[in-house]
N, C-alpha and C positions, 0 to 999 in steps of 0.2 A: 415717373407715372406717365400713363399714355392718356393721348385721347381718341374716344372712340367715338363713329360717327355713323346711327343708323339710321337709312331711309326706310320707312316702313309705308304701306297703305294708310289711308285717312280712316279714322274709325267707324265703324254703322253711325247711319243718317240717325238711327234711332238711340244713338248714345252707345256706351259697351258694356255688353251685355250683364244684368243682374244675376242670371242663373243660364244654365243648358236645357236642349232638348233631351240629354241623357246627362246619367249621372258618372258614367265612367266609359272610358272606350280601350277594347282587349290592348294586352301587351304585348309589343312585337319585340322579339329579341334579335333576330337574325331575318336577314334577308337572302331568295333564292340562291345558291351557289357558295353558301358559305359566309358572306360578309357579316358581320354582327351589324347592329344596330350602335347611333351613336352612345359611344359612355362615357360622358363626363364623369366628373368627382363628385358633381350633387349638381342639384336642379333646387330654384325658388320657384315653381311654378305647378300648377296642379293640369298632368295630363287631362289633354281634353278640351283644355282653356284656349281663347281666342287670342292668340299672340305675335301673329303676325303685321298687326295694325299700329296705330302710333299710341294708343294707351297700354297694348300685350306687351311691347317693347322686347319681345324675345325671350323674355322672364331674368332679363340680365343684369337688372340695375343693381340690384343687392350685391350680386356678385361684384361689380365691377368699380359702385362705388366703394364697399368695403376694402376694396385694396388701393384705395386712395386716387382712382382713375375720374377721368371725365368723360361724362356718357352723354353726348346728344342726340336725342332722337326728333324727326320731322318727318313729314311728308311730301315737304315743298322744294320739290327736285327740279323745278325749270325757271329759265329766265335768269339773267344776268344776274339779279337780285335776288336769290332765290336762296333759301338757309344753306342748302348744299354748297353753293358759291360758297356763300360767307365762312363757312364753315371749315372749309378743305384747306385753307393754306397751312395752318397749324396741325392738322390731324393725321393721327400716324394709322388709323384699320377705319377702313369704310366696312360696314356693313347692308348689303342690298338683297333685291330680291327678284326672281325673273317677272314676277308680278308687278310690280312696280318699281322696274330700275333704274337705279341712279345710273346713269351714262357717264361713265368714266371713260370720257375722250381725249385723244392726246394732247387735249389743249389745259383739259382739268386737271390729267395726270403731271403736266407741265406746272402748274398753279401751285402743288401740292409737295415742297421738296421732303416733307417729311411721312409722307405717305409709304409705308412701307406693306401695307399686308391689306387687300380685297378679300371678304369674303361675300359668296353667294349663299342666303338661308334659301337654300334649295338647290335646285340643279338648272346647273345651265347660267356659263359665263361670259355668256358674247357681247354683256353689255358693258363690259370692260375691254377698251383697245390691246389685246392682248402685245402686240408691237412694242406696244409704250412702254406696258408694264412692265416688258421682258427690259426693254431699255434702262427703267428704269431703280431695276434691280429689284422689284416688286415680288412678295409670294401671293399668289391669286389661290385661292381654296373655295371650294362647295362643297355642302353636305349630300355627296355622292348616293342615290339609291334610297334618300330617305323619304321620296315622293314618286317613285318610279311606278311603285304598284298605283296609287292616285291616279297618276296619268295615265297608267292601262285601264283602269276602270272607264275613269271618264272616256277615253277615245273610243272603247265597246260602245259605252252608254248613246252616245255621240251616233257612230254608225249606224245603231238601231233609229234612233230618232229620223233620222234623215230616211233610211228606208221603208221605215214603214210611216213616213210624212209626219211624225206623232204631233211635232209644235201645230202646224195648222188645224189636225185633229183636236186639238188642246184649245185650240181659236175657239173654234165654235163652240165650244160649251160655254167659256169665258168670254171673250170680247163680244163675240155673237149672238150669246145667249140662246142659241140656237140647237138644232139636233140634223143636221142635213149631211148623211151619213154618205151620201154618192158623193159629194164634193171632198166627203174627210178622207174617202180611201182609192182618186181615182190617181191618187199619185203611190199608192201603198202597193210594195212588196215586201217577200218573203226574201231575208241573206240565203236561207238554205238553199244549197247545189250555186250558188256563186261564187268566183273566182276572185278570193279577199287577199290582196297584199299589203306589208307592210315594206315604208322605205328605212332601213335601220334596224338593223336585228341587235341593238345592245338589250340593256336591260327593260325598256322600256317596251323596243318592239318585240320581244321575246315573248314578253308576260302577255301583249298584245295576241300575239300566235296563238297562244295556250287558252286563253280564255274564247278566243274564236274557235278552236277547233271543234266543242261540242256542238257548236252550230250544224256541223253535217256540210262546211264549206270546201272549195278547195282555198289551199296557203300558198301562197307564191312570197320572195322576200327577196329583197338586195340587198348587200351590207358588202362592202369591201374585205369586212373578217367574215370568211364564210363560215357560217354553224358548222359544228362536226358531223360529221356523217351519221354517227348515231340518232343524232338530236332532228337532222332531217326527215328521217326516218320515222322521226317516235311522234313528229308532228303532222310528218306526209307534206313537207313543205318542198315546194319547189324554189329553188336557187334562181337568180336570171343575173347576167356579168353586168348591167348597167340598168341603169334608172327607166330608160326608154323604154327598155325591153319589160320591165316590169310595168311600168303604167302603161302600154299598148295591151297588155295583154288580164289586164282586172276589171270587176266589175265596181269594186271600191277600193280606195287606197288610203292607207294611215299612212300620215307623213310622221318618221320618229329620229332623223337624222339631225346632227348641231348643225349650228348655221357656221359655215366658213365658205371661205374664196372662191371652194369647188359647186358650192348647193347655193350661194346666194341669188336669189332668180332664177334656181333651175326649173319651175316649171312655169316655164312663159307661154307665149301664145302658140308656138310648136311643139311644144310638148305636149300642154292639154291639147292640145288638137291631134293629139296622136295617138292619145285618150278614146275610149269605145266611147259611141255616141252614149249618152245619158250615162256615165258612167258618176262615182261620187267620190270626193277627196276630204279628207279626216285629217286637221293638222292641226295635234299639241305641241307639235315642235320651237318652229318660231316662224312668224309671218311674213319673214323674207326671204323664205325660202322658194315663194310660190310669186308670181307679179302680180300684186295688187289688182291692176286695172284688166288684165287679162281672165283671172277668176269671175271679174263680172259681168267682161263681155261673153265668157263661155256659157256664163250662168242663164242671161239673155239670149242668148240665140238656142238654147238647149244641148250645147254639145257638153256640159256638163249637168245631172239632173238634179246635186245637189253639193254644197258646200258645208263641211261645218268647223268648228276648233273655236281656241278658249287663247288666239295666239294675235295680235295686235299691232302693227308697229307704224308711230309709236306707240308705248303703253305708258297714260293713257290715250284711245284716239280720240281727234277733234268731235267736238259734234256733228260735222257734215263728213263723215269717213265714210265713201260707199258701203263697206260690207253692210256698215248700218241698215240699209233700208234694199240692198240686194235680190232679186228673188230667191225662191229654193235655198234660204239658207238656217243655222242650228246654232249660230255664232251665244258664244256664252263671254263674259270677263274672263282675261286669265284666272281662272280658279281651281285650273285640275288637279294644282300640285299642293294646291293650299288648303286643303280638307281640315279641320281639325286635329286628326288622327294623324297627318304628316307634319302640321305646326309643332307636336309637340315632338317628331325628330328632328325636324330640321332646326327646330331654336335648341333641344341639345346636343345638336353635332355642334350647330354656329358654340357655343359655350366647348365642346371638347377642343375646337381647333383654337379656339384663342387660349385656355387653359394651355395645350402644347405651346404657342406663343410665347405665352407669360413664363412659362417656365424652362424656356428654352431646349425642351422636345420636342423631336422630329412630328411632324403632321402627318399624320398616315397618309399613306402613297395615293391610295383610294379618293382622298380630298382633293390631292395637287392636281389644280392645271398651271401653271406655272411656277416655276422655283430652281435657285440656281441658275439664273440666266439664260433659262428657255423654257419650253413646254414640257412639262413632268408628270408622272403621275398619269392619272387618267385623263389629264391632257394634252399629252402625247398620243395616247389614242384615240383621240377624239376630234382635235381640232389642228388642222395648221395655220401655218404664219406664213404669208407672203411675201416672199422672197423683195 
């Protein structure tokens, strides 16, 4: 029997929840380009339910105590003393999440000889020392694509707000109690006829492209796997061979690239400054991608007009974390990828790959970023490991 060890978010301040704001949300079976959606064997859990916190618990406990396993769940992921600590030396599958990640650093992964299998309940697995893992004979899996549309939502939702100033707008009704409608829109434009790119054309910044295009905008993208000629075409997307050349040349930019070796602090204080003046940057990615103290000084001087993303690090941040209190900025909790509508694929992917697990089936390719003593799967395309 194994045991299993989930860091989850802490649950609503208001307790967890009695009922929904809806009673059912649509079925998604497949995702853009053919992938299915995840399919476990069964599910305990009623689409739609809150289960990425520490009483939703994934919807895994039935499952997992009934085959005689041991299931902890917590949310107290830091400090020396911390249940995660305590917890890791005998535990064979960590379960985490980019919202609240357990940090499996080569020190923890050290702690842990029986750790054999990482999973991500979503996407995106940088908060596992991938080095280590590979080291350590580890399979690292994420529920690939099963929050991908989530986060093109939110990072549209995101660019609008910031363009057309919407939070300040939002101020004054509320904090203000006010109606002073020349202060709400001397910051307010229109995206249409601007120059929108995204960094990343996988899944994420694709669905990003697509949803921008009825705007009437121009697309600009970087991605190292160039889109096919077709698909350029059908979006009117312009190409650019590197980073630079795409952020000198937008009027907003979604960041939708992983964080490795090559993007860690790529846009520091030369880059954004290489940025159009009042230009704006949009990142659900992950928040090291960009330099912390650099976003704020652009934000200040205005050579940036605004910032936004749902991306933190660490997560969660301190109370006195600049973005906090930043100008010009649209900053939300990591929440893009945690919709209720993707809880309930990404806690049944998490339940398909351990099911493959348990039974000693391959993990579909799609999940693997590590396996077999390197980067597999879709993380191989995604992420490398420093030599």
């Amino acid at each position: 029997m194994a045991k299993i060890l989930a860091v989850l978010y802490p649950d609503p301040v208001g307790g967890y929840p009695p009922k929904y704001a809806r009673d059912e949300i649509p079925t998604i079976t497949g995702y853009p380009g053919g992938q299915t959606a995840p399919t476990p064997q069964a599910i305990d859990f009623t689409p739609g339910q809150l289960l990425g916190c520490v009483s939703g618990e994934l919807g895994l406990r039935r499952f997992l105590e009934d085959r005689g396993d041991t299931y902890v769940v917590t949310s107290d992921k830091e400090g020396a003393d911390s249940t995660l600590d305590r917890e890791l030396p005998d535990t064979d599958v960590v379960i985490s999440q980019p919202f609240w990640p357990a940090y499996l650093t080569p020190e923890r992964i050290a702690a842990a000889p029986r750790l054999k299998l990482a999973i991500t309940a979503g996407i995106g697995s940088d908060h596992v020392d991938l080095p280590s893992a590979i080291e350590h004979g580890m399979t690292v899996a994420e529920v690939t694509f099963s929050n991908s549309i989530s986060v093109s939502e939110h990072a549209v939702m995101q660019i609008l707000d910031l363009v057309h100033n919407f939070v300040p707008c939002h101020e004054w009704v509320t904090a203000e109690k006010g109606w002073n409608i020349a202060d709400s829109v001397s910051r307010s434009y229109d995206i249409e006829g601007m120059d929108v790119g995204v960094l990343g054309s996988g899944r994420i910044g694709q669905a990003v492209l697509r949803r921008l295009k009825p705007f009437d905008v121009h697309l600009h993208y970087h991605d190292v796997h160039r889109l096919p000629k077709e698909v350029e075409e059908e979006l009117e997307a312009t190409w650019h061979p590197d980073a630079r050349s795409l952020a000198s040349s937008v009027d907003v930019l979604s960041i939708h690239t992983p964080l490795h070796p090559q993007t860690l602090n790529l846009f520091d204080e030369e880059m954004i400054g290489a940025m159009k003046r009042g230009a704006y940057i949009v990142n659900t990615a992950r928040a090291l991608i960009v330099d912390r103290d650099a976003v704020v000084r652009a934000l200040n001087s205005g050579q940036l007009a605004g910032y936004a993303g749902d991306v933190w690090y660490p997560q969660p941040p301190p109370p006195d974390h600049p973005w906090r209190t930043m100008p010009n900025e649209a900053m939300t909790p990591h929440v893009s990828g945690s919709t209720l509508s993707a809880q309930t694929r990404y806690s049944a992917g998490t339940r398909e790959i351990l099911e493959c697990w348990f039974d000693g089936r391959p993990i579909r390719s799609e999940y693997l970023i590590v396996d077999g003593g390197g980067l597999a799967g879709a993380g191989a395309r995604s992420y490398t490991v420093a030599k």
